[in-house]
C-alpha positions as a Python dict, from the first residue, in 0.01 Angstrom:
ca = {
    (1, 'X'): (0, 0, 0),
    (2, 'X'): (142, 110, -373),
    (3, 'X'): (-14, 140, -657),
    (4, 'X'): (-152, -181, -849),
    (5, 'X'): (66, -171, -1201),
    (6, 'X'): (-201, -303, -1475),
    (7, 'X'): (16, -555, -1693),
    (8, 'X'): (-136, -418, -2014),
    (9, 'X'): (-194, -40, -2187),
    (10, 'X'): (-348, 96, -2496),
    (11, 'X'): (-158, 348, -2764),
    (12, 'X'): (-375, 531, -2995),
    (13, 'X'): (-314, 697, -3259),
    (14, 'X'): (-495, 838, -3619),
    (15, 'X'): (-313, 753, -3898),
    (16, 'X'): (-295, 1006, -4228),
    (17, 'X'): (-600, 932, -4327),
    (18, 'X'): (-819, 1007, -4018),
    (19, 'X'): (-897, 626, -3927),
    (20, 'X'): (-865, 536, -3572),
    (21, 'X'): (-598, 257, -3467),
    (22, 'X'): (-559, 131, -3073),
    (23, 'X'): (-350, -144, -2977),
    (24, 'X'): (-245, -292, -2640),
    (25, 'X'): (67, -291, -2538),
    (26, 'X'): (242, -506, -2238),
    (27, 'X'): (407, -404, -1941),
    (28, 'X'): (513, -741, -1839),
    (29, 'X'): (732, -1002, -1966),
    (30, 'X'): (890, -1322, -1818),
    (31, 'X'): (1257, -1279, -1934),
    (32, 'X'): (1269, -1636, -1978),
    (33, 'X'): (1129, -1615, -2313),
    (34, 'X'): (1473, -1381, -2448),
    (35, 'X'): (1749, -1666, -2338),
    (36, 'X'): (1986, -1632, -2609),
    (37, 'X'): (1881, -1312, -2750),
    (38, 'X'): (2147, -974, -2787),
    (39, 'X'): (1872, -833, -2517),
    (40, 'X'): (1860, -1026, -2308),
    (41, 'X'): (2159, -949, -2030),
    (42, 'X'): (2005, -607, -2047),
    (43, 'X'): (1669, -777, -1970),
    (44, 'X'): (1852, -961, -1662),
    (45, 'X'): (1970, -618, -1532),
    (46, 'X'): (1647, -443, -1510),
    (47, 'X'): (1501, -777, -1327),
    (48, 'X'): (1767, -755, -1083),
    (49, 'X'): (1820, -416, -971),
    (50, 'X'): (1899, -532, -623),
    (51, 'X'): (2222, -766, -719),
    (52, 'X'): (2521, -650, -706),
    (53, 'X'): (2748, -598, -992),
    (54, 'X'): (2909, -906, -927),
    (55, 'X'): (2620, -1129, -847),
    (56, 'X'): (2497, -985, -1212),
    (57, 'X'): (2811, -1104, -1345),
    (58, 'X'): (2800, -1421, -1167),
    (59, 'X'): (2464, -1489, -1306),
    (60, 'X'): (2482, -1404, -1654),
    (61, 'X'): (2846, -1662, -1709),
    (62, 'X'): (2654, -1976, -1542),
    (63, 'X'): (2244, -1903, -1606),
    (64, 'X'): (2241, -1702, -1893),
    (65, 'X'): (2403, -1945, -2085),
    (66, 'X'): (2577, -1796, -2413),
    (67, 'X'): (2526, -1433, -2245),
    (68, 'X'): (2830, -1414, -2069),
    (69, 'X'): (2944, -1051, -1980),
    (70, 'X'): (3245, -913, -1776),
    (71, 'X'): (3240, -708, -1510),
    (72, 'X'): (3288, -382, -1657),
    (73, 'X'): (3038, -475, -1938),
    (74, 'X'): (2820, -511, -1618),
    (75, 'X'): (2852, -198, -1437),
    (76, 'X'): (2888, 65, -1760),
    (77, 'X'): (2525, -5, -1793),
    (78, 'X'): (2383, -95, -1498),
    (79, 'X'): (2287, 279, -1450),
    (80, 'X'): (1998, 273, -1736),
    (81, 'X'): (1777, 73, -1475),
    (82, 'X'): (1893, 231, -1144),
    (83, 'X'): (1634, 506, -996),
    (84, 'X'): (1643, 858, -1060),
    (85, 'X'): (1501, 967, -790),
    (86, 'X'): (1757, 828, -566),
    (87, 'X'): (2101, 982, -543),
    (88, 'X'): (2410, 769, -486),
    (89, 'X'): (2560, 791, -181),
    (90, 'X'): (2895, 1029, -170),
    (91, 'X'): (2726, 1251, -448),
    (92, 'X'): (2527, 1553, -407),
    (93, 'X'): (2474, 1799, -688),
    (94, 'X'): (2651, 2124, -674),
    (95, 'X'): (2804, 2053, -345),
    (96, 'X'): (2975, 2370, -271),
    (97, 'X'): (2764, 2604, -470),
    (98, 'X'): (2943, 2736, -715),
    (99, 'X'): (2820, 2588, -996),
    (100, 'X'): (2628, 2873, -1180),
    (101, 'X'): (2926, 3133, -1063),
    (102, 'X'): (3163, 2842, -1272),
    (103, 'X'): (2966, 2826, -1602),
    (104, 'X'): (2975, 3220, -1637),
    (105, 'X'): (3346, 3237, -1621),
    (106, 'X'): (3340, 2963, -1876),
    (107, 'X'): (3083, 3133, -2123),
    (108, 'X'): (3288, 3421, -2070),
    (109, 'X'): (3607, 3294, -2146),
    (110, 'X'): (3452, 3021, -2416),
    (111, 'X'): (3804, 2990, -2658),
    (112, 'X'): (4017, 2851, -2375),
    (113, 'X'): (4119, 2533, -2316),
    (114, 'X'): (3967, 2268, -2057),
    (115, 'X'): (4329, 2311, -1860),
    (116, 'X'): (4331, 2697, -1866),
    (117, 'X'): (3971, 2674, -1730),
    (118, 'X'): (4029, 2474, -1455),
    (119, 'X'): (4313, 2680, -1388),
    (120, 'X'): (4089, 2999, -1446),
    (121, 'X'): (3802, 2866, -1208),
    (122, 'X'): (4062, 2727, -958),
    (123, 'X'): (4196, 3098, -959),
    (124, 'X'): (3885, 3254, -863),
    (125, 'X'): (3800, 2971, -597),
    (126, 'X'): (3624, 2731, -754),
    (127, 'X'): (3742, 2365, -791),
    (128, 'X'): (3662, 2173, -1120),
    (129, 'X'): (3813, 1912, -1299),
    (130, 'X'): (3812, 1899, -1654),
    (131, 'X'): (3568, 1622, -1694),
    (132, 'X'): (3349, 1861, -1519),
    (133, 'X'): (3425, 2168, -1730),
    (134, 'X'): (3362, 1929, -2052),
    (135, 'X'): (3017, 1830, -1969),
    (136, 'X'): (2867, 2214, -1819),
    (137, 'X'): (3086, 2393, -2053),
    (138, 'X'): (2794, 2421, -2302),
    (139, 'X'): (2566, 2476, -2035),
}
């Protein structure tokens, strides 16, 4: 099977005058402990990575008590406890493979605006929005 998660670990660390310090640290918690906290709908989304958005919802306006959170509140950070190593479905990273051919044409042409670059990329033959040019065009 997987890996057996230990619920405990150990920092260490030397502090500025060369003394040793260790300290365990926990790797589990029992969320019930956090009811009424500012944490703890965050808390309730990392438990429940398998609910929907709207079951999350659902929960947190009739268990969670004073926690209530909308639906958008919901899904804008959902994503800080989904897994990395699996891609949503519908997106695939540099999809048509233009991607490094794109951010030269924007280095080279750095002063223009995020319109004139789409146009300029769209010219050459490579589609980009301008949400797309604003977060590679530092790249």
């Amino acid at each position: 099977m997987g890996t057996e998660r230990k619920p405990t670990g150990t920092i260490c660390w030397t502090d500025y005058r060369g003394k040793e310090h260790t300290r365990e640290t926990r790797h589990v918690i029992d969320i019930r402990d956090f009811e009424g906290t500012a944490g703890y709908p965050l808390l309730v989304l990392a438990a429940n990575r398998h609910l929907s958005v709207r079951l999350l919802e659902w929960w947190l306006e009739n268990k969670g008590g004073k926690n209530k959170r909308s639906r958008g509140w919901v899904h804008r950070r959902r994503w800080m406890f989904e897994d990395p190593e699996v891609l949503k479905s519908g997106y695939r990273p540099n999809r048509d493979g233009k991607d490094e051919r794109a951010i030269a044409i924007m280095r080279e042409n750095s002063a223009l605006s995020l319109r004139d670059l789409s146009k300029l990329l769209a010219s050459q033959g490579i589609s980009r929005g301008k949400d797309w040019i604003r977060q590679h065009r530092g790249d």
